[in-house]
C-alpha positions in Angstrom: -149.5 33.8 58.4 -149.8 32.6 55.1 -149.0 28.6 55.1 -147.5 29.0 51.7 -144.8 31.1 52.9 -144.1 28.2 55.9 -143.8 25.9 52.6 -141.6 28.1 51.1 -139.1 28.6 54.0 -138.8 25.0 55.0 -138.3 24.2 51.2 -135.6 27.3 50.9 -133.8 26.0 54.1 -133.9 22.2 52.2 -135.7 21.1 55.9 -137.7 18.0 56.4 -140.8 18.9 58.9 -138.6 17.1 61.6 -135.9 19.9 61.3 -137.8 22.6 61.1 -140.4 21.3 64.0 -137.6 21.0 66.5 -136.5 24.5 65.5 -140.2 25.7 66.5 -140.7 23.4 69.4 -143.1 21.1 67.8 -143.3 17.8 66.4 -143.5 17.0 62.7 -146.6 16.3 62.5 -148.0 19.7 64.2 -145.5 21.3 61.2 -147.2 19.4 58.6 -150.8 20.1 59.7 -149.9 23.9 59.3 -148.7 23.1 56.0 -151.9 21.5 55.2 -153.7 24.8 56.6 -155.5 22.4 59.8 -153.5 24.4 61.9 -151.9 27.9 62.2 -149.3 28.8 64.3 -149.7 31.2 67.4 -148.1 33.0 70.1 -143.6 32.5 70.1 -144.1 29.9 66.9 -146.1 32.4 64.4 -143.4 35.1 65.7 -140.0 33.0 64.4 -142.4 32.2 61.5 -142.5 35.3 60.3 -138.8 36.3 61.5 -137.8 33.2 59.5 -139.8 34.4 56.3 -138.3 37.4 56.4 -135.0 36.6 57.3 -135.3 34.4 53.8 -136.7 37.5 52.0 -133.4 39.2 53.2 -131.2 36.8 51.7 -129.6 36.7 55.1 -127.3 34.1 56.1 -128.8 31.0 57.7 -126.1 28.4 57.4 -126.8 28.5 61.1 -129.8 26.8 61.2 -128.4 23.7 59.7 -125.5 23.5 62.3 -126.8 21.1 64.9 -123.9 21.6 66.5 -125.3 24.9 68.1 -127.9 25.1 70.6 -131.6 25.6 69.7 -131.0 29.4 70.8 -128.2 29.9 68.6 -130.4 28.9 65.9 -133.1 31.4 66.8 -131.2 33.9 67.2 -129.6 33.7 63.8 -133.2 34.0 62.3 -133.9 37.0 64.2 -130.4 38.5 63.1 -131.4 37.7 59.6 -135.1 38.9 60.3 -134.4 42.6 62.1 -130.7 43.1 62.2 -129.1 45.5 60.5 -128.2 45.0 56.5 
C-alpha cells in the first residue's frame, strides 16, 4: 500500500499517529515509520489500511472512529462497513 494514501486517511480522519496507531494495534512510532516509507504494513494492519482508504474514498461515515467511547472492535467494524458495505 501506497504510504501516501496512509497520510491521507490519518490527515482526512484529523488523527495524530497516536489515534490512528491504537486503531491498528501499534504504537506511534511504528505509524510514523510507515509514513516515512521505513516500514510497510502487513498481515491484519495493511488489511484495515486499505478498508480504511477505501472507506474514505466512499465518503462513508466514520464519526465512529473518533468515539472513544466504543470498543476498539466497534471502530473496526465501522471501517469495514464503510469499506465493503452496501451504498
Amino acid at each position: 500500500m501506497d504510504r501516501h494514501k496512509i497520510i491521507r486517511a490519518r490527515a482526512r480522519l484529523g488523527a495524530t499517529q497516536a489515534e490512528l496507531g491504537e486503531l491498528l494495534g501499534l504504537g506511534p512510532s511504528a505509524v510514523h515509520r510507515i509514513e516515512r516509507g521505513a516500514r510497510r504494513p502487513r498481515g491484519l494492519v495493511l488489511e484495515v489500511c486499505l478498508a480504511l482508504a477505501l472507506a474514505l474514498d466512499r465518503d462513508a461515515p466514520l464519526d465512529a472512529l473518533r468515539d472513544r467511547q466504543l470498543a476498539r472492535g466497534e471502530r473496526l467494524a465501522a471501517i469495514f462497513r464503510g469499506a465493503y458495505g452496501s451504498r
